[in-house]
N, C-alpha and C positions, 0 to 999 in steps of 0.2 A: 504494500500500500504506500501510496505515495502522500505525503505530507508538508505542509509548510511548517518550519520550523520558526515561529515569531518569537523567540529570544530577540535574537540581532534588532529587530524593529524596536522590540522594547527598549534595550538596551539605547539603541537609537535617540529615542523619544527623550529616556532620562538624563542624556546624555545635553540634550537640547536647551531643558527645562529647567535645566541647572544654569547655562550658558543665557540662557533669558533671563530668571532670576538674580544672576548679577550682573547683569550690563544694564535691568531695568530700573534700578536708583539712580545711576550713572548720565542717565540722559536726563540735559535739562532742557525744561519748555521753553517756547522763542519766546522775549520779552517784546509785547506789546506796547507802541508808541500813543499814546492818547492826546487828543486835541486838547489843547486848554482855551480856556476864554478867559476876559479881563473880569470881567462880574457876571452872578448867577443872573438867569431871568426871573426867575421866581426867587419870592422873598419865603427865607425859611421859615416855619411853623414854628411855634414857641409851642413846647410838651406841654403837660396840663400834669402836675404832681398828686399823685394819693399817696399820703401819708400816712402807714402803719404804727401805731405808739404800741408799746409793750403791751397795756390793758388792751387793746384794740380795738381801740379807739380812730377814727378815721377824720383824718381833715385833707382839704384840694385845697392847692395854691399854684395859681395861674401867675404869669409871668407875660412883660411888655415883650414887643418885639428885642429891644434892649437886653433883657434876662433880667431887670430889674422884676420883685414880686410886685406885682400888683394887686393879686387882695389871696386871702388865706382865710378859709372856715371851716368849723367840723361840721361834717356829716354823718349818715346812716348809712350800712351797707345797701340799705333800699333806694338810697339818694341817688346813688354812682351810678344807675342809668342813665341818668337822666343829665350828667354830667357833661358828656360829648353833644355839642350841634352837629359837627361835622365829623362824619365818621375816619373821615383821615386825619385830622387831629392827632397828633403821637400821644402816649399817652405813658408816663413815666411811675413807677408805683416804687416806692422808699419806704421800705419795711424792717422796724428795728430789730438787733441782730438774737435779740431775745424773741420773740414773737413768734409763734407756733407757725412752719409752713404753710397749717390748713388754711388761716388767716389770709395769707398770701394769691392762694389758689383760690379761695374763694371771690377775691376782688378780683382775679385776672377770669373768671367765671364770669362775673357780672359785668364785666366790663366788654368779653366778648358778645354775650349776649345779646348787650346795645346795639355790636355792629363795630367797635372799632377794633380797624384793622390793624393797627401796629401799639403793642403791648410792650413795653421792656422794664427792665429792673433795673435800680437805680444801686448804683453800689460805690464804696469806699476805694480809690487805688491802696495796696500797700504800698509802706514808706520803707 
């Protein structure tokens, strides 16, 4: 009986796949050259802050185009819908580092639920 012996293929293959695997870190991607311009067209959005306290407790502080605050109050978790006019409004949530996660997820709950679309966490650089 006559037979294909696929050793040597295998052998072959592993031989390959080893030869891909380190030349595959080794290659780097082409650096893309981007246009720039002098100034944006569109003026950037100021975030809208929810502010997590320990006891969880919630207050919004909006900010001028500037970043200066322009006004700060506590609310209810039932409030924060009602927060956002426009649902692309960024929206910044600053949760203290004591404060149970659930707390957190539940404001980015409610917050999607309104409709807006871009949610982030506000956080400390380390020094």
């Amino acid at each position: 009986m006559h037979e294909i012996n696929v050793v040597p293929y295998v052998d072959v293959m592993l031989v390959l796949l080893v030869i891909f695997m380190v030349t595959a870190p080794l290659v780097t991607p082409g650096v893309i050259e981007l246009p720039s311009v002098g100034a944006a067209s569109a003026p950037k959005l100021a975030p809208i802050e929810v502010i997590i306290q320990e006891d969880r407790t919630l207050s919004v502080r909006e900010r001028d185009a500037a970043g200066r605050i322009a006004s700060e109050r506590a609310v209810a978790i039932g409030e924060v819908k009602s927060l956002v006019k426009d649902p692309k409004t960024p929206v910044l949530i600053s949760g203290d580092k004591n404060v149970k996660y659930e707390a957190v997820l539940q404001v980015m709950d409610e917050l999607r639920a309104s409709g807006v679309e871009r949610v982030g966490l506000q956080v400390k650089p380390r020094q």
